[in-house]
DSSP file (Angstrom, degrees, kcal/mol; ACC not computed):
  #  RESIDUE AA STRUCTURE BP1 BP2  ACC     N-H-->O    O-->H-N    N-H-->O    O-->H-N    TCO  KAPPA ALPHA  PHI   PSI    X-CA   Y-CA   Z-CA
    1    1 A X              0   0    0      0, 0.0     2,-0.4     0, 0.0     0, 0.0   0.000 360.0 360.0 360.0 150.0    0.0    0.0    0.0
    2    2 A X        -     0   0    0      0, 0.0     2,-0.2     0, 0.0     0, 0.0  -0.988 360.0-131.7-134.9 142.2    1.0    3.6   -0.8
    3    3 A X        -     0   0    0     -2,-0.4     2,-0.2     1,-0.0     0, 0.0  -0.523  20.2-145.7 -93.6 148.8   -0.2    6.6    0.9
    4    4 A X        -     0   0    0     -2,-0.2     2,-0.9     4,-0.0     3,-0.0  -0.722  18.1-123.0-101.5 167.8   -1.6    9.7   -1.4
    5    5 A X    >   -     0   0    0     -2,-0.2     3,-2.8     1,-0.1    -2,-0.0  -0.846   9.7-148.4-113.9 126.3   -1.1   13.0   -0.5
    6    6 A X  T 3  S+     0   0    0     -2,-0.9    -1,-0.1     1,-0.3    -2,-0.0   0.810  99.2  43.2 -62.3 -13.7   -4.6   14.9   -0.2
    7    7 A X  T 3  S+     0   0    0      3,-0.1     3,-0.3    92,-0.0    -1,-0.3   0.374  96.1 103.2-115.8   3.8   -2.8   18.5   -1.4
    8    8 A X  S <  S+     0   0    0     -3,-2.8    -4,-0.0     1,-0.2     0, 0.0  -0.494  75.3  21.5-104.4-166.8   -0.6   17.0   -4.2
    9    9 A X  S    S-     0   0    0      1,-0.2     2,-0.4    -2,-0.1    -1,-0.2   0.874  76.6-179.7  24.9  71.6   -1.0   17.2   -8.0
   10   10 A X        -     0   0    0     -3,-0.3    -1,-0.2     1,-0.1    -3,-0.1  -0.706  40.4 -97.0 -82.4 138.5   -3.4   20.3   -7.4
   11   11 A X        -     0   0    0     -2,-0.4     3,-0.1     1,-0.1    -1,-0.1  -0.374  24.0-148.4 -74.2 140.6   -4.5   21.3  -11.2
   12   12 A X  S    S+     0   0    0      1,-0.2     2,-0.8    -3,-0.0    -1,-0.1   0.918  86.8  45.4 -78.1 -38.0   -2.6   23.8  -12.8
   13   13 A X        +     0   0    0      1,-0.1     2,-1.0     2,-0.0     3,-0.5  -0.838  62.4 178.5-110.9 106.5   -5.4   25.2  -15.0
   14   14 A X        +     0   0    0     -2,-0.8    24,-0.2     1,-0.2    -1,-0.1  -0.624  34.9 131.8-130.8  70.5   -8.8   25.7  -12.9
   15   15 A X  S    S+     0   0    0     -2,-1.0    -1,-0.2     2,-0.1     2,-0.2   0.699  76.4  34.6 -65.3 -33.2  -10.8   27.1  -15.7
   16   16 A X  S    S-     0   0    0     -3,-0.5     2,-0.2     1,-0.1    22,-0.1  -0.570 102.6 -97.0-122.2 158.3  -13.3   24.7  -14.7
   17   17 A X        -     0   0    0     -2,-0.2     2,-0.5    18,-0.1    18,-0.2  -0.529  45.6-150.5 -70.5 152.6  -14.3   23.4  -11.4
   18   18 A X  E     -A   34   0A   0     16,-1.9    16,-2.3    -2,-0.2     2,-0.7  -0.959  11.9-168.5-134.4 126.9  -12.1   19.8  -11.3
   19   19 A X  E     -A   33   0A   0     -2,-0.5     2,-0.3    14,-0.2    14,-0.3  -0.982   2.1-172.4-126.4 133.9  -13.7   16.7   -9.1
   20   20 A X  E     -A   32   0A   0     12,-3.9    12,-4.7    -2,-0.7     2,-0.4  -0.963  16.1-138.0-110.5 131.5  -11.7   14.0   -8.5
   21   21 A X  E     +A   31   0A   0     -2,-0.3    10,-0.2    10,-0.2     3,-0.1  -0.738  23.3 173.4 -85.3 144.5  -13.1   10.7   -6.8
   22   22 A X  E     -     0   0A   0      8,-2.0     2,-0.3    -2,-0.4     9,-0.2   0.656  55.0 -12.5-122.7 -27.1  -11.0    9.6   -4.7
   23   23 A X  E     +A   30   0A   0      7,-1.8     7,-1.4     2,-0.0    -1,-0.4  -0.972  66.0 124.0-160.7 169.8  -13.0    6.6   -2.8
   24   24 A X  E     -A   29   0A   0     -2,-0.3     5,-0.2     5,-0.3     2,-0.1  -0.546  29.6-140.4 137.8 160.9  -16.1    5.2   -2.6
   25   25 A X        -     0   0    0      3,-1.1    -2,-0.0    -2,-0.2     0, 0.0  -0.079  61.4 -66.7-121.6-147.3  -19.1    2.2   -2.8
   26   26 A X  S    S+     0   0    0      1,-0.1     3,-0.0    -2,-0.1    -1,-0.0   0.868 134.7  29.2 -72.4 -31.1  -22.5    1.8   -3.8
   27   27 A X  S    S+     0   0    0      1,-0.1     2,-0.4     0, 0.0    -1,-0.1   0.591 114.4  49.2-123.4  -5.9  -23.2    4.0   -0.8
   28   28 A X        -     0   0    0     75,-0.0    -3,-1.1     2,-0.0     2,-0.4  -0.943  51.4-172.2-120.5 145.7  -20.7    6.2   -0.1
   29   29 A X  E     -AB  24 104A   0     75,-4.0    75,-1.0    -2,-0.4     2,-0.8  -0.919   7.2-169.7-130.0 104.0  -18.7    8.8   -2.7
   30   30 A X  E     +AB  23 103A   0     -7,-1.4    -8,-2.0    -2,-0.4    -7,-1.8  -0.929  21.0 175.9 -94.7 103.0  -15.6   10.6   -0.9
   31   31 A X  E     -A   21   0A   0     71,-1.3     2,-0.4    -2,-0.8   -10,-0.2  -0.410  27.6-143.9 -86.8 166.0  -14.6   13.3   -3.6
   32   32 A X  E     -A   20   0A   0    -12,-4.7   -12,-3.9    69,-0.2     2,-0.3  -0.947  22.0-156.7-137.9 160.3  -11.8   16.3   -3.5
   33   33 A X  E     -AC  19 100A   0     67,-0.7    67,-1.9    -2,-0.4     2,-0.6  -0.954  10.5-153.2-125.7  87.3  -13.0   19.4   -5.3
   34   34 A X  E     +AC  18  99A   0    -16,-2.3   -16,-1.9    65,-0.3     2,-0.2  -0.769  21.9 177.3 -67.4  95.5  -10.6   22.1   -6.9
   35   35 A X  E     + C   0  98A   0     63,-1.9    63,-3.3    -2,-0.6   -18,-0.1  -0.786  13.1 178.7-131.7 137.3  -12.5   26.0   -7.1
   36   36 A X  S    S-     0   0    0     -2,-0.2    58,-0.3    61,-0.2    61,-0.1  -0.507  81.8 -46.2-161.3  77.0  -10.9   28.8   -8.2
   37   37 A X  S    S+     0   0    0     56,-1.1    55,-0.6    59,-0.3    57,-0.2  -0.035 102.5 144.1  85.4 -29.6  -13.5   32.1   -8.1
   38   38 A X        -     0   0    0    -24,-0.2    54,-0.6    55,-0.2    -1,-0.3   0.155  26.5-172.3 -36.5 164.8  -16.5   29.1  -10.1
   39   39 A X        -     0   0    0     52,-0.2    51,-0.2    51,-0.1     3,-0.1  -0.790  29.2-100.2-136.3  96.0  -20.1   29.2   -9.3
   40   40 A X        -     0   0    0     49,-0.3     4,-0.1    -2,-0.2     2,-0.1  -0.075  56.1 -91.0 -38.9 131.9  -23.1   27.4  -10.0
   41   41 A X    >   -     0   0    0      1,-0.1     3,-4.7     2,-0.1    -1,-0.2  -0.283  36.5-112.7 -42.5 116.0  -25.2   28.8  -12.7
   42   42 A X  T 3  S+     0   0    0      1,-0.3    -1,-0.1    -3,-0.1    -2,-0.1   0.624 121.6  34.3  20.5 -68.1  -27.8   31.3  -11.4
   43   43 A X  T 3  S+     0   0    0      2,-0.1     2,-0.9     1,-0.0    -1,-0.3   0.282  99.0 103.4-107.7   7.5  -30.8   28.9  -12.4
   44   44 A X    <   -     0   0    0     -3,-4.7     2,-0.4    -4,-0.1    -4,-0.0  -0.747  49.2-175.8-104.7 109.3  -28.5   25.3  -11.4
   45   45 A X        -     0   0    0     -2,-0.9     2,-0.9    43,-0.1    43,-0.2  -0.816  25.5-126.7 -95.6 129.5  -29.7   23.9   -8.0
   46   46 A X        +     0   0    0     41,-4.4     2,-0.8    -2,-0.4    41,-0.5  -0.707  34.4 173.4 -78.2  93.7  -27.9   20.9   -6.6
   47   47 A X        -     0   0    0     -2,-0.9    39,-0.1    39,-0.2     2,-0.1  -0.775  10.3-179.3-112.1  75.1  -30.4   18.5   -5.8
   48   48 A X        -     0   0    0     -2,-0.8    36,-3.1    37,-0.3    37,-0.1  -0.397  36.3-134.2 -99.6 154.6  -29.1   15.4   -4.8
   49   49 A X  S    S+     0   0    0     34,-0.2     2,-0.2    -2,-0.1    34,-0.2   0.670  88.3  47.9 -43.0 -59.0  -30.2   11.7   -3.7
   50   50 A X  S    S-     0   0    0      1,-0.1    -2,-0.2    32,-0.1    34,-0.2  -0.472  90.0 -96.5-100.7-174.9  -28.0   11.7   -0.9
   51   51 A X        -     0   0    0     -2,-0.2    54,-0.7    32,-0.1     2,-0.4  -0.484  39.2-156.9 -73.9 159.5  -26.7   13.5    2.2
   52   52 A X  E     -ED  81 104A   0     29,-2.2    29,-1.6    52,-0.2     2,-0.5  -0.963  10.4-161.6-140.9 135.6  -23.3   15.4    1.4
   53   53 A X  E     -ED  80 103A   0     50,-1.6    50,-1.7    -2,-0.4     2,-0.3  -0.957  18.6-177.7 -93.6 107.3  -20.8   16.4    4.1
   54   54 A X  E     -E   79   0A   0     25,-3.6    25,-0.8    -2,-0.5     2,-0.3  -0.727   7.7-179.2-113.5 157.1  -18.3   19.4    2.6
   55   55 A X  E     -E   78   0A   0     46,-0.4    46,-2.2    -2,-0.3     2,-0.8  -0.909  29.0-134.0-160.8 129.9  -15.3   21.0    4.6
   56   56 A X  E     -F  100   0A   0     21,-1.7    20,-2.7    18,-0.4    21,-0.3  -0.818  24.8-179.0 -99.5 112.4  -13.5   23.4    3.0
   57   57 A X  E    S+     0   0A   0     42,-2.5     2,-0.4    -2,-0.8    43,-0.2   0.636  77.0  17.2 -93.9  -5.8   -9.5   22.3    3.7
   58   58 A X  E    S-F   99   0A   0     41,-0.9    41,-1.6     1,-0.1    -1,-0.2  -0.888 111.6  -0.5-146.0 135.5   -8.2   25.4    1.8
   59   59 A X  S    S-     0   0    0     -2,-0.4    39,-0.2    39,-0.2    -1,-0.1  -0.387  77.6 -63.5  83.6-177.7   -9.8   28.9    0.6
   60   60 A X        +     0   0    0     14,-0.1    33,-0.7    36,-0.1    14,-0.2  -0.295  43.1 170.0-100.2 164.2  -13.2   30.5    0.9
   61   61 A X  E     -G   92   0B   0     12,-0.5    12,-4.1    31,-0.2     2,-0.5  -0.716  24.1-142.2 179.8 164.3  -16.5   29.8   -0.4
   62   62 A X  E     -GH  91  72B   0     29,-1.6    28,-2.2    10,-0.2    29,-1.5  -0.905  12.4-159.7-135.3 130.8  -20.4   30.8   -0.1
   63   63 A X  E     -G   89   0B   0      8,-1.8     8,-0.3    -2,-0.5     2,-0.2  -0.971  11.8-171.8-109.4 123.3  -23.3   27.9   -0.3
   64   64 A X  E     -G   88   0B   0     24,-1.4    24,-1.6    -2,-0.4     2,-0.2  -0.613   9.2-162.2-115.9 147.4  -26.4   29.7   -1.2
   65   65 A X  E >>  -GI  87  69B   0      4,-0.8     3,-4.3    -2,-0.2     4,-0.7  -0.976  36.9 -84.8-142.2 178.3  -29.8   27.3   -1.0
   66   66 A X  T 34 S+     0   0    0     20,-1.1    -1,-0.1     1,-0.3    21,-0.1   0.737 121.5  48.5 -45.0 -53.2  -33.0   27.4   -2.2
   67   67 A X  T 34 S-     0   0    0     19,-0.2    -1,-0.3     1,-0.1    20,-0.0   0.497 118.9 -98.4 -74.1  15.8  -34.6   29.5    0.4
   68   68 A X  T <4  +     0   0    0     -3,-4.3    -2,-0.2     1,-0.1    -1,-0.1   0.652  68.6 152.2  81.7  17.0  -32.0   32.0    0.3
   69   69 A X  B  <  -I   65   0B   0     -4,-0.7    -4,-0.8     2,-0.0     2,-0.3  -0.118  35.2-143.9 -62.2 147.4  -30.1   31.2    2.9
   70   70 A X        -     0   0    0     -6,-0.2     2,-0.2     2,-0.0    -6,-0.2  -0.949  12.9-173.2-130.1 165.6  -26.1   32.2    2.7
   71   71 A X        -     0   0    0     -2,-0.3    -8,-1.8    -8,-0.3     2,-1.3  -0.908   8.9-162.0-156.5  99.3  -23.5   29.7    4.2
   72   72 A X  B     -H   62   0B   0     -2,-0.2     2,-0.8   -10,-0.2   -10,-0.2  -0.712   7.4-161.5-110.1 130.4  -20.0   31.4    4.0
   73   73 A X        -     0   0    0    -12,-4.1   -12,-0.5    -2,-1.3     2,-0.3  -0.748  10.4-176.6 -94.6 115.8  -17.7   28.8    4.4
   74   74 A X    >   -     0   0    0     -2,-0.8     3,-3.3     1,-0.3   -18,-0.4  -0.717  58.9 -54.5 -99.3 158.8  -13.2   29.5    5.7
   75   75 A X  T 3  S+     0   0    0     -2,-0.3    -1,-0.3     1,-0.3   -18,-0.2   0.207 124.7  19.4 -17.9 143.3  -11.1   27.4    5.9
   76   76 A X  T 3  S+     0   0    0    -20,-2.7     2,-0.5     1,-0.2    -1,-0.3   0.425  85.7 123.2  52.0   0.7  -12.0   24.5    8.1
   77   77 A X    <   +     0   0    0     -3,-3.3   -21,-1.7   -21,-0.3     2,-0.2  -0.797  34.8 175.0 -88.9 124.3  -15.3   24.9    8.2
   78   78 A X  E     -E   55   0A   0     -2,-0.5     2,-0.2   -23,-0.3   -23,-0.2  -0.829   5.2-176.9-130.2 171.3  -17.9   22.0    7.0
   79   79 A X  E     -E   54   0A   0    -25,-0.8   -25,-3.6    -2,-0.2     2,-0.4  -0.894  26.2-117.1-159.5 152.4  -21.6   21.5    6.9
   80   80 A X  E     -E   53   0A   0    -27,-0.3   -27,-0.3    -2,-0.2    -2,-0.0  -0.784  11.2-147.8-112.5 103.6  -23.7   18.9    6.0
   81   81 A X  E     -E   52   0A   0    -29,-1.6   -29,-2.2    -2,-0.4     2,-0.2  -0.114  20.4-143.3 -74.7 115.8  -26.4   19.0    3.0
   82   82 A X    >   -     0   0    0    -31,-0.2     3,-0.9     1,-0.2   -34,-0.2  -0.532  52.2 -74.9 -82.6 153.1  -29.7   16.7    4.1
   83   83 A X  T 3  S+     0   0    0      1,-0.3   -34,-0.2   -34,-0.2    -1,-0.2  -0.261 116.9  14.1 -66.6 171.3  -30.7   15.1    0.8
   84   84 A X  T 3  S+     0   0    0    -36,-3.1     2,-0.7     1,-0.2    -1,-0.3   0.799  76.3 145.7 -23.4 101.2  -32.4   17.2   -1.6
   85   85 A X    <   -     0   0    0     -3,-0.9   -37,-0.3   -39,-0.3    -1,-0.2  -0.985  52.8-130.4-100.6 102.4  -31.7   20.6    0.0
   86   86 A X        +     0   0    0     -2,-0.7   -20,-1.1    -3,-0.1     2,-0.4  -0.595  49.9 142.6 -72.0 138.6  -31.4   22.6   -3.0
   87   87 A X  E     -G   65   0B   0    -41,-0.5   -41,-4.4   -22,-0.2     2,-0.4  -0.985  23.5-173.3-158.2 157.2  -28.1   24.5   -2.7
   88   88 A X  E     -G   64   0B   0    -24,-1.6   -24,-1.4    -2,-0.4     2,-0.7  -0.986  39.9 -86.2-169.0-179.8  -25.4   25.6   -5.0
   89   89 A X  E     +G   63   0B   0     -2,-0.4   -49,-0.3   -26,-0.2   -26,-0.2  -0.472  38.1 173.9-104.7 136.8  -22.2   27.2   -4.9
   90   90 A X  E     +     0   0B   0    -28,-2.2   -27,-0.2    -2,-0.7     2,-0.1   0.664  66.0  24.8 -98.0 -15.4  -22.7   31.2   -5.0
   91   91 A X  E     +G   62   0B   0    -29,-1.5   -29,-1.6    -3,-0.1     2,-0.5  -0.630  44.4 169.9-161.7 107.7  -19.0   31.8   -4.4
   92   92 A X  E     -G   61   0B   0    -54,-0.6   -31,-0.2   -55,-0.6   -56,-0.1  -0.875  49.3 -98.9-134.6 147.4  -15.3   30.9   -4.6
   93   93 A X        -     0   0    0    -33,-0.7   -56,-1.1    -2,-0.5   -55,-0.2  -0.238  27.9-154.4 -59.0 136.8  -12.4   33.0   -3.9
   94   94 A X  S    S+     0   0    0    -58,-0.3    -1,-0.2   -57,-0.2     3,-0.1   0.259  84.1  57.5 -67.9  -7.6  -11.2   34.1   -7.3
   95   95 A X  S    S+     0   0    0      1,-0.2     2,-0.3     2,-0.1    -1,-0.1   0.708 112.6  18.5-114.8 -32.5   -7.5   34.7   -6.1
   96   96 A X  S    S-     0   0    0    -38,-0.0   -59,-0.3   -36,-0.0    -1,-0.2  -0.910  93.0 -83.3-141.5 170.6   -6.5   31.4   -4.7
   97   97 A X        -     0   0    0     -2,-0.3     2,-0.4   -61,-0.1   -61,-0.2  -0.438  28.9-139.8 -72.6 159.0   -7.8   27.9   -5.1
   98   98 A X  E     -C   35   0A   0    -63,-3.3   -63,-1.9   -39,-0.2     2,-0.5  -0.907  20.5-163.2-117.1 125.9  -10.8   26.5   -2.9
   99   99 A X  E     +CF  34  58A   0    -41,-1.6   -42,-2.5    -2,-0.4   -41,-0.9  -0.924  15.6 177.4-114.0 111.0   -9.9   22.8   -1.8
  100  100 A X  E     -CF  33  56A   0    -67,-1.9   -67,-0.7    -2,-0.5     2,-0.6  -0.778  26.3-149.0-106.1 162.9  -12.9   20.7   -0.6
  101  101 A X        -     0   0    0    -46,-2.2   -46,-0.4    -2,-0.4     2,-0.2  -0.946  16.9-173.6 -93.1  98.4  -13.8   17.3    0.6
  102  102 A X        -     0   0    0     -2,-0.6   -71,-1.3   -48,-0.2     2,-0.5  -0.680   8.7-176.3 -86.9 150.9  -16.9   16.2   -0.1
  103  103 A X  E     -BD  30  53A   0    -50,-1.7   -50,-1.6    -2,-0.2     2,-0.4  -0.969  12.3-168.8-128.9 155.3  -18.4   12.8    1.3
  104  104 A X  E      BD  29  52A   0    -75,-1.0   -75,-4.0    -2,-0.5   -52,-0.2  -0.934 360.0 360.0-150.3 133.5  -21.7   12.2    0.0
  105  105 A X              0   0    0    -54,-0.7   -53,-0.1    -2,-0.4    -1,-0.1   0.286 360.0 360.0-140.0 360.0  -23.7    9.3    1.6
């Protein structure tokens, strides 16, 4: 067995949001998430099946949901998403990368 390092091969070009899965079963999905100033579209709600647990392990970002709710997330900070919560991401710092861990369950 070889350990990975959760902070290495960070993408150089984060034009796009980049999700990498990193583990996961029928019932569980542990992702890492790469933001750099992205957004979810105005009119695009995330409306998911399962629960999701997020922690933001580097940078800023702002979780918006359906009822207008704002959720501004630093460094170290997580929450967890009940399944379909509609939410989507309203903000990520533009200056430096946003690193996340999502677990969705």
């Amino acid at each position: 067995m070889k350990p990975n390092n959760f902070y290495s091969a960070v993408p150089v070009n984060l034009e796009q949001e980049v999700f990498e899965r990193l583990a996961g079963n029928a019932h569980v999905t542990i992702e890492r998430i790469f933001s750099k100033g992205q957004q979810s579209p105005p009119s695009g709600w995330y409306d998911q099946e399962k629960n999701e647990w997020v922690i933001v392990l580097k940078g800023k970002a702002v979780l918006v949901f359906e009822n207008q709710e704002s959720v501004y997330l630093n460094e170290g900070d997580y929450i967890n998403i009940p399944p379909h919560k509609k939410h989507r991401v309203k903000w990520t710092d533009p200056d430096s990368e946003t690193i996340w861990l999502a677990v969705h369950y």
